[in-house]
N, C-alpha and C positions, 0 to 999 in steps of 0.2 A: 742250215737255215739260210744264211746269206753265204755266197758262194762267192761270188766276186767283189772284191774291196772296195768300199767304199772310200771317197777322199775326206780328209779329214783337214780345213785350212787354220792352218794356226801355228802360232810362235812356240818354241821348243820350251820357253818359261813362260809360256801363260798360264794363268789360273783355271778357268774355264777350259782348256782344252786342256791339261793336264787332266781333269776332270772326265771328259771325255774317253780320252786313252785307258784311265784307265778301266771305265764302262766296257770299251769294246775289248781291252783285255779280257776280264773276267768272263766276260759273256763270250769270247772267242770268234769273234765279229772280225774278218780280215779287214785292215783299213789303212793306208797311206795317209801321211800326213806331210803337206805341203806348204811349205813358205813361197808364197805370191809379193813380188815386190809392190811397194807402196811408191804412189798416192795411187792406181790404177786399181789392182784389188778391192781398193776401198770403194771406189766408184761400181766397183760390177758389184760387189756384195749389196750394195743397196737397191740395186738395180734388181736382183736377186731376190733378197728377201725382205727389203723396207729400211732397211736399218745396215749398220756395219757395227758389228763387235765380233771377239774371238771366243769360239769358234765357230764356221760354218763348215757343214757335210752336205757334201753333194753324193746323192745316192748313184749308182752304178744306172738308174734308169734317165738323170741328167736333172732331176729334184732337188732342188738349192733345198735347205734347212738353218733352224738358227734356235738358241735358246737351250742350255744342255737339259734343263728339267723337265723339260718337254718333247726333245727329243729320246729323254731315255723313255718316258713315258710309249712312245710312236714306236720304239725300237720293244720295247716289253710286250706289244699287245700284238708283237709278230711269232711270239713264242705260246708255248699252253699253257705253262705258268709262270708269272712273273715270279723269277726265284729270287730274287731279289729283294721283296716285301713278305714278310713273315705273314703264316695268315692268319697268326694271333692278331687279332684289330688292335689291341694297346698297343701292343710290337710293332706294328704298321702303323698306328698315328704319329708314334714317338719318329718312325723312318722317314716320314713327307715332313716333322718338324723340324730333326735336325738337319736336314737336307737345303730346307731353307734357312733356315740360321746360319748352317755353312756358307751358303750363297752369298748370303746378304749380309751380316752383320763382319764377318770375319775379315770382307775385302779390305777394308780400309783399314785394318791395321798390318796385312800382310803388305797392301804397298806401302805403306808407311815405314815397315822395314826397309824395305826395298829402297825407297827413296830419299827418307830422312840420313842415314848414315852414308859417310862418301864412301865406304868400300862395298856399299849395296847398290849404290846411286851408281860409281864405274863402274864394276860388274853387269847391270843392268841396260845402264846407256850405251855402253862398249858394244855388247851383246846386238840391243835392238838395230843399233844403229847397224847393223854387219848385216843382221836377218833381213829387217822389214827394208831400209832406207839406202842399203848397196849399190843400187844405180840410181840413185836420186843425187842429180850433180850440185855435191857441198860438200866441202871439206870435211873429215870426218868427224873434228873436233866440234864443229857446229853443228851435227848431227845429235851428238852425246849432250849438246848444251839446250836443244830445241827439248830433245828427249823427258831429259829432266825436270825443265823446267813446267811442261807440257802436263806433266805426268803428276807434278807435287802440288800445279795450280788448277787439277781437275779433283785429285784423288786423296791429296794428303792436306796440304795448307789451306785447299781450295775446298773440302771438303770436314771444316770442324778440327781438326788438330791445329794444336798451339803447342809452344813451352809452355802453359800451363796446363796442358791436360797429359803431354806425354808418358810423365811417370805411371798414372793413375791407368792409362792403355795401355803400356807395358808392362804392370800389375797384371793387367787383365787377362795379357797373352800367355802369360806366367803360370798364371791358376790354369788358364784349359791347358797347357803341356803339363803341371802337375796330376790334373785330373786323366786326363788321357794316361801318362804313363800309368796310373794305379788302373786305369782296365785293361791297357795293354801288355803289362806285366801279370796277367791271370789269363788271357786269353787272346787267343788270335785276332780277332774283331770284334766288336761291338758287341753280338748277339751270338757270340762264340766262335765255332770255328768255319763258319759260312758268312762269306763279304754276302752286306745288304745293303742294301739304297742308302744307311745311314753314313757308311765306310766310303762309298763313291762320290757321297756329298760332302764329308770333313777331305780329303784327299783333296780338293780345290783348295782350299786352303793351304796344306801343308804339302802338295807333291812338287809343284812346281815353283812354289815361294819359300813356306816357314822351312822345311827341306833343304831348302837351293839355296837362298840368299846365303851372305857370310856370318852375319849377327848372330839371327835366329836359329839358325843352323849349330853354331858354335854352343849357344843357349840349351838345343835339345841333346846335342849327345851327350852335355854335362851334367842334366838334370833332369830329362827324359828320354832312355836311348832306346826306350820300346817300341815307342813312336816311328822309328827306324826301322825295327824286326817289323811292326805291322806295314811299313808302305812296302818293302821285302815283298810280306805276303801277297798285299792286294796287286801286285804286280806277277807274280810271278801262281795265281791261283786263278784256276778254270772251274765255273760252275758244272760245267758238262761233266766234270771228274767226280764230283763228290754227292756224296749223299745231302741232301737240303733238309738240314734239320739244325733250328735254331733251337737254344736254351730256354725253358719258361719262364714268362713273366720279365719284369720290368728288375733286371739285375743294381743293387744298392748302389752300386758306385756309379749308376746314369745321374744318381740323384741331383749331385752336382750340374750337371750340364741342362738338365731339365727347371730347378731351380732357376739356372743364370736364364735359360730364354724367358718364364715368366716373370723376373725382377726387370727383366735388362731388354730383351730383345726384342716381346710380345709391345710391354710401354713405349720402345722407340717407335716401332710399327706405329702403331696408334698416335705420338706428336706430329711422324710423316704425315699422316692422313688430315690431322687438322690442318698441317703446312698448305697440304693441296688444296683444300678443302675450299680456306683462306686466300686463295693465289698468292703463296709465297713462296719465295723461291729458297728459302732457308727457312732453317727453327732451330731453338735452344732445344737441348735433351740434355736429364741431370739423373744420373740414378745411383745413388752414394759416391762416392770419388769422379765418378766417370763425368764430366759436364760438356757436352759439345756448344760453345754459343754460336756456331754457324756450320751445322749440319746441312748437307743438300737437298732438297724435297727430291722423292722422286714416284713418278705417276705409277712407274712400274709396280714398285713395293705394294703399294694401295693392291694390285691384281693379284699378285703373291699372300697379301694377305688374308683376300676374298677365297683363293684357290685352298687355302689351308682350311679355310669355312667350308668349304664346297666338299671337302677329304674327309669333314665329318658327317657331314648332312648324308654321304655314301654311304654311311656304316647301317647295319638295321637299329632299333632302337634300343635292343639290348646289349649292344654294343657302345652304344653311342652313351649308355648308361655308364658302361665301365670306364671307357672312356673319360670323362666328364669328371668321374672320380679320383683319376690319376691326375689330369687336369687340377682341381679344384685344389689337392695335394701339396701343386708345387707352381701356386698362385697364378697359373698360367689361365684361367676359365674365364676372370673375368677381363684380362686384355683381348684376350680373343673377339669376342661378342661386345667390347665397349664401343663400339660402329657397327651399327646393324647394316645403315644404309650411305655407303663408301664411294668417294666421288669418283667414279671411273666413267672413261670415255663411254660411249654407245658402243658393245661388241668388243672392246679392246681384247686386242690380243686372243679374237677369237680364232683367227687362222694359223695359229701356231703349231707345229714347230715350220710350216712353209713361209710362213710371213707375220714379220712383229710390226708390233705400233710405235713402241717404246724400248727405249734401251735401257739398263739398268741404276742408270743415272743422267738425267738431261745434262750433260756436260761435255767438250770436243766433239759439238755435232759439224 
């Protein structure tokens, strides 16, 4: 299907492009990935595509890209079937939600690893400072010091963590590696033994951070070392190989992760939106232990939220039946639909994956 590699721009520990990698693994997509030195990449990428985040693809025909959930989308609809999305419709809704959950809800406590701990924090800053900022004339210690500081006052301190909410997030990180090992420990992936849209969207999360870093890392092979065998598999497994056939139905042990987006991630969605709504630039979010008093609005979210609406309104309506019902199960139904009508730009983010409006969080613009 695609013959000549595609490039792929991004840091060896990014979240997002690890993400990426490992899409065009599975799908068997040839792709180079290149480190473009900084502040000058940053300038073409916007020039490029609207916006600078990791990662951008430039296609083999000279077509900047950005946005990986919409680029897998553009890259799926080049194939016959998206093997990727089961074409059980529950199995498929349950795939676009944890995909965005992963996105979205997870980042900030994987940089929080990253960042809050000094052996994540020099790892990290050590690292970028070598990748991105190598010809950028400053000593290197001030590289690691920009790095950090950059990074904790966009993503970690700058974004709702405190000492008082640390534990209650590291709780939190805690249950999904326990939850995770108990379905990784019965099967290969999520929906058995076939990687689907749901395993390429948790793998942001954990391939290139929870994975990598020192903490988190030390955390999952003590108490989750499946987690392990599975990013193994989703690295080292070609859809072209195998038969596509997923397990029936909504297997017990999602329950959990299904649960936490209707308590926890569908309600955060939903404060976002009042934030923008309001023009604020922060908002409180509290959902049992968890309390952010200054989370970051972001315009983004609000269209990721609208787009999860838009995945159901596709289905027919006996579909959208069953649906609804798994929904309504696992209190996710009525965060979905509590904003019918979502304050988004005109068009926003209609030219994607060639050109965004918004980046994932209005911060280090």
């Amino acid at each position: 299907m695609f013959k000549d590699p595609v490039t792929l721009y991004g840091s060896s520990i990014s979240y997002f492009t690890g993400k990426m990698e490992n899409y065009f693994k599975i799908r068997d997509i040839p792709y180079k990935r290149i480190v473009s030195p900084y502040p000058s990449f940053e300038k073409k990428m916007k020039k490029m595509v609207g916006i600078h985040q990791m990662p951008a693809v430039v296609l083999p025909d000279g077509r900047w890209m950005t946005d990986t959930t919409m680029m897998i989308q553009w890259f799926e609809s080049k194939f016959e079937n998206s093997a990727i999305v089961p074409a059980d419709s529950t199995q498929a809704f349950i795939c676009y939600l944890l995909e965005d959950w992963a996105d979205e809800w997870w980042w900030r406590p994987a940089m929080h690893y990253r960042w809050h701990y000094k052996e994540g924090a020099e790892f990290a800053s050590n690292h970028l400072a070598k990748e991105l900022l190598g010809s950028f004339p400053a000593p290197h210690f001030l590289k690691k010091i920009f790095l950090t500081r950059r990074q904790r006052n966009g993503y970690t301190v700058g974004d709702g963590i405190s000492r008082n909410n640390i534990d209650a997030i590291e709780k939190n990180v805690k249950n999904l590696f326990g939850n995770l090992e108990e379905i990784f420990s019965k099967r290969t992936f999520v929906f058995g033994e076939t990687p689907s849209l749901a395993d390429i969207g948790l793998s942001g999360p954990f391939y290139r951070h929870f994975a990598l870093d020192p903490v988190p890392l030390s955390i999952i092979k003590n108490e989750a070392p499946s987690i392990l065998n599975w990013l193994d598999s989703l690295q080292n497994t070609k859809l072209s190989n195998l038969e596509h056939n997923f397990i029936k139905g909504i297997p017990d042990d999602l329950d959990p992760l299904i649960e936490e987006i209707g308590k926890v991630y569908l309600p955060y969605l939903c404060k976002n939106v009042n934030a923008v709504h309001n023009g604020k630039k922060y908002f409180e979010f509290k959902s049992g232990k968890l309390h952010f008093h200054k989370a970051r609005f972001s315009q983004y979210r609000v269209w990721s939220l609208k787009e999860l609406q838009n995945k159901f309104h596709s289905f027919s309506k006996e579909d959208q039946n069953n649906i609804e019902q798994m929904l309504r199960k696992f209190d996710c139904w009525k965060p979905l639909w509590m904003h019918k009508e979502l304050p988004l730009d005109s068009k926003q983010e209609a030219k994607l994956p060639f050109w965004a409006d918004r980046k994932m969080i209005g911060v280090n613009e």
